[in-house]
Residue, then its C-alpha position, 0 to 999 in steps of 0.5 A: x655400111x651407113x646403111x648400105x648393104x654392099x657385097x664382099x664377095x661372091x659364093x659359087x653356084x651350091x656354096x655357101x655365101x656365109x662366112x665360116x670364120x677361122x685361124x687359117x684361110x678364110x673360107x671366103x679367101x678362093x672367091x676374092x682370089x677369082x674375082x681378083x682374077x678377073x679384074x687383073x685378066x677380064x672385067x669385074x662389075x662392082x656396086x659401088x652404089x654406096x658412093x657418097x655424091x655432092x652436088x655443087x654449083x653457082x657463082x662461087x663453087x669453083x672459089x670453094x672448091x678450089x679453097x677446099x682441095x688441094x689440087x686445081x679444080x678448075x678444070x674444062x668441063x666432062x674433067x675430073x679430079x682425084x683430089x683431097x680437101x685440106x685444112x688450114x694446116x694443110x691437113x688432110x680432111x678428106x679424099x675424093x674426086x671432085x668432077x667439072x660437069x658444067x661452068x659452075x656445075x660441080x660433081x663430088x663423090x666420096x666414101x660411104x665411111x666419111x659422108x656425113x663428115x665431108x659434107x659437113x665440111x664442105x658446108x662449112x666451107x660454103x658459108x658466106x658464099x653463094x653456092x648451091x649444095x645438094x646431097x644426091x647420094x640416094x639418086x644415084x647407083x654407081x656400077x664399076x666395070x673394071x678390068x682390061x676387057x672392060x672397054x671392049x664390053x661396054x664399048x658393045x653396049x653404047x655408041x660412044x667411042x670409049x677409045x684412049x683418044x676419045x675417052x682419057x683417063x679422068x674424062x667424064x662423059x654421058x653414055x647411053x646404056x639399054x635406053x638409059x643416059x648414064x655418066x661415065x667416069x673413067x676412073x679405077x682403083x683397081x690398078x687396071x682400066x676401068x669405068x664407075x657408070x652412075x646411074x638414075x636409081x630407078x633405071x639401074x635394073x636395065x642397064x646392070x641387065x645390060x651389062x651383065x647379059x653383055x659380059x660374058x663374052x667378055x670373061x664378066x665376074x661379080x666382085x666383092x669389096x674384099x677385092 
């Protein structure tokens, strides 16, 4: 989508990963079954890569955000928003989560599907004020690792307590992961627990290794966007 190649679920060993379209049940319909498994009973890892991500920062960003969305933006820092930009209507333009990194340091991510028009809106929004802006889409992969058991995985992994105390739902966080400092947002649409680690794109290899090899313990699946 928009370029990005995304999986949509995941062959076994010896099957092949090609859809075989038919008037019955998909022959792809028994791995999203599995991967759904995982997430509801172990831990799944998603590439959510496709992400779009706005940087937004200066003396006006939180003005502009705050006029754009329609719920508070201005939130302690490490906080984020699940929130939908709106018109002068009060119609919906777009849906998102907007994330406090610093004072006027703003962190916005958003669908693949409606990057091109969020961040012509959120220019739009940006006229006449003084804000920074920066698309950072491509400087950043996303790795989702969602399920019940996806604390205790990455919890073996990082020294950074992923406790309900420490680490509430929302809270974004810098975590280190086989070397490399990573943000942790604790946020899923999975219906379960669950963090979106972003990562440098260059150093993405060590720490889905990392992940990865760390799972299996854990009940670790690959899972697809069918799921």
């Amino acid at each position: 989508r928009y370029g990005w190649e995304r999986p949509n679920w995941f062959a076994n060993e010896g099957q092949l990963g090609e859809y075989d379209y038919s008037y019955g049940k998909q022959n792809w319909h028994e791995n999203m079954r599995a991967e759904c498994d995982a997430v509801r009973t172990a831990v799944g890892i998603f590439d959510q890569s496709s992400f779009a991500k706005f940087s937004v920062s200066g003396p006006d960003a939180l003005a502009v955000l705050e006029r754009l969305s329609a719920n508070s933006i201005d939130v302690p820092p490490g906080r984020g928003v699940y929130t939908q930009w709106l018109n002068d209507r009060g119609g919906i333009e777009a849906d998102l989560t907007v994330t406090r990194l610093d004072g006027d340091v703003f962190w916005v991510v958003t669908s693949a599907a409606s990057q091109t028009r969020d961040w012509a809106w959120l220019r739009r929004g940006c006229r006449e004020h003084d804000v920074r802006i920066s698309d950072i889409t491509d400087d950043w992969s996303v790795l989702g690792v969602m399920g019940p058991n996806s604390r205790g995985l990455l919890q073996s992994l990082t020294k950074i307590d992923l406790s309900d105390e420490a680490f509430t739902f929302g809270t974004m966080k810098s975590v280190v992961i086989a070397d490399v400092t990573c943000r942790a947002l604790r946020m899923s649409y999975v219906g379960e627990l669950g963090w979106e680690l972003y990562v440098p794109v260059g150093q993405t290899e060590a720490v889905y290794s990392a992940v990865t090899e760390g799972g299996e313990p854990h009940g670790l699946r690959h899972a697809g966007f069918h799921a």
